[in-house]
N, C-alpha and C positions, 0 to 999 in steps of 0.2 A: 512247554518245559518238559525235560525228559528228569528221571528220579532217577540217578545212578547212586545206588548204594554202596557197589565197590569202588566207587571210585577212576575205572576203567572205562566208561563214556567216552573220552574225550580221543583213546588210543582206537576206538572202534570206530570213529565218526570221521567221513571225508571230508578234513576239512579244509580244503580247497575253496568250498563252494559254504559253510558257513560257518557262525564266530559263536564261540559257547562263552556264555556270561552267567555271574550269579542273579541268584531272580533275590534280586532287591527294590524293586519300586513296590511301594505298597499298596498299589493298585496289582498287580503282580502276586500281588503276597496274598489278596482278600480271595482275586478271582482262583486261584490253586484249590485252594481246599473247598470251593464251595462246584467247583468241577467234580473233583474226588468225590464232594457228598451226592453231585449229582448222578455222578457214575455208582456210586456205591448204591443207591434207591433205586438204581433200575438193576442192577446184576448180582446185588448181593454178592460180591467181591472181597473175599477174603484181604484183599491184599489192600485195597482201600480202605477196609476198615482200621486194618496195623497202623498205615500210614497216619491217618486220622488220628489214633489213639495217642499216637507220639508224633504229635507234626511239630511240636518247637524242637527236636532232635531231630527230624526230620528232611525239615525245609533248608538248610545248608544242603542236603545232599541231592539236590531239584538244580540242574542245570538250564538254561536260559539259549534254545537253538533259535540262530534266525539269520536266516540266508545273505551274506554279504552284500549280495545288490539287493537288496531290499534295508538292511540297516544303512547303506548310504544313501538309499532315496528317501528315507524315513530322516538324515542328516539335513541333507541339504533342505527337506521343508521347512525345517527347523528354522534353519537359519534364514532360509526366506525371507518364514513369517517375522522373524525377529527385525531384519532389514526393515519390511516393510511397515514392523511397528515404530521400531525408532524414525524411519521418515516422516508416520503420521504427526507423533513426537513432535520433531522439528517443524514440521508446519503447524501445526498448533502454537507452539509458541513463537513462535516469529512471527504470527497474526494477533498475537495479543489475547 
């Protein structure tokens, strides 16, 4: 995840090659800030600390980068496994 504060991320970034999303899953939301604290215990980083201080004003402004072929091969597993759940599914209940 990249922190664009002003807002201008997105006019900087080629994006051709990848898709900028909000970091909304909450697995997303725990591991941010606990990078930041990891990074702020080794660098004493001014700027991690701000973030930290005000991360629920914050975390809107935390952009979500991840390489096009890579979100659709992160899709199609998806959906995969989901196929191949609901097949187990139906065989299970068709055997009773």
């Amino acid at each position: 995840a990249v922190l664009g504060e002003r807002g201008q991320f997105a006019a900087r970034c080629t994006m051709g090659r990848v898709e900028l999303d909000p970091v909304v899953s909450s697995a997303d939301q725990q591991a941010l800030p606990a990078m930041l604290e990891a990074h702020f215990r080794c660098s004493q980083s001014v700027n991690a600390r701000r973030v930290l201080e005000s991360w629920d004003m914050m975390l809107p402004k935390f952009v979500k980068v991840m390489p096009s072929d890579y979100k659709r091969v992160l899709q199609e597993r998806k959906t995969a496994l989901a196929k191949e759940h609901a097949q187990r599914n139906r065989e299970a209940v068709s055997r009773g």
